[in-house]
C-alpha positions in Angstrom: -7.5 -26.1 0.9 -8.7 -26.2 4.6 -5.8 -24.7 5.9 -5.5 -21.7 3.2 -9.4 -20.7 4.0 -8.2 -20.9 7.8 -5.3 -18.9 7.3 -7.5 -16.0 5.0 -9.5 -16.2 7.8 -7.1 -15.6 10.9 -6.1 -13.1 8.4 -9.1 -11.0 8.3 -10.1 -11.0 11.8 -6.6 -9.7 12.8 -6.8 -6.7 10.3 -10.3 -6.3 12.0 -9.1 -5.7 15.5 -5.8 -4.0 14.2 -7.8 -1.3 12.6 -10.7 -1.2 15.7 -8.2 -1.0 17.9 -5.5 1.5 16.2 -7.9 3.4 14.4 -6.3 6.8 15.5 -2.6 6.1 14.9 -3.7 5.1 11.1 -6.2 7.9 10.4 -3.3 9.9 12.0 -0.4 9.0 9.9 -2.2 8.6 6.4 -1.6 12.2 5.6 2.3 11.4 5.9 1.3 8.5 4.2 -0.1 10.1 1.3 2.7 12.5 0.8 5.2 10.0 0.6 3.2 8.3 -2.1 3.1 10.8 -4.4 6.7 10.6 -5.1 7.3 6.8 -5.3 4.4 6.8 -7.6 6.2 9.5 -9.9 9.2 7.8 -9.8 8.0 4.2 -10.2 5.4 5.5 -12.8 8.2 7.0 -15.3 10.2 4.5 -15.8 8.1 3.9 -19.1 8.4 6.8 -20.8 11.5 5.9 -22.3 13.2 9.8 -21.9 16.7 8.0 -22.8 16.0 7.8 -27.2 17.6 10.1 -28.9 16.9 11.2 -32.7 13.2 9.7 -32.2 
C-alpha cells in the first residue's frame, strides 16, 4: 500500500514539473493534437453501428 501511494505520488509531482516546465511545447502542439483526434475518434467510435447487416 505504501509503495503504490509513493509511486501516485512521484507520479504527480513529475507531471507537475513536466507541464511548468514544457508548458509552451504542449499548448503548442494540442491544436495538432486535436486534429488528429477527431479522426481516431470517428473511426474507433463506428465500429458499433453495425453498417455490415443486410435485409435489417
Amino acid at each position: 500500500m505504501k509503495n503504490r501511494i509513493a509511486f501516485w505520488g512521484f507520479l504527480l509531482v513529475i507531471l507537475f514539473f513536466l507541464f511548468t516546465e514544457h508548458r509552451a511545447h504542449f499548448l503548442g502542439a494540442l491544436p495538432y493534437l486535436l486534429v488528429v483526434a477527431c479522426p481516431l475518434m470517428h473511426l474507433l467510435m463506428h465500429r458499433g453501428h453495425r453498417h455490415d447487416r443486410k435485409g435489417e
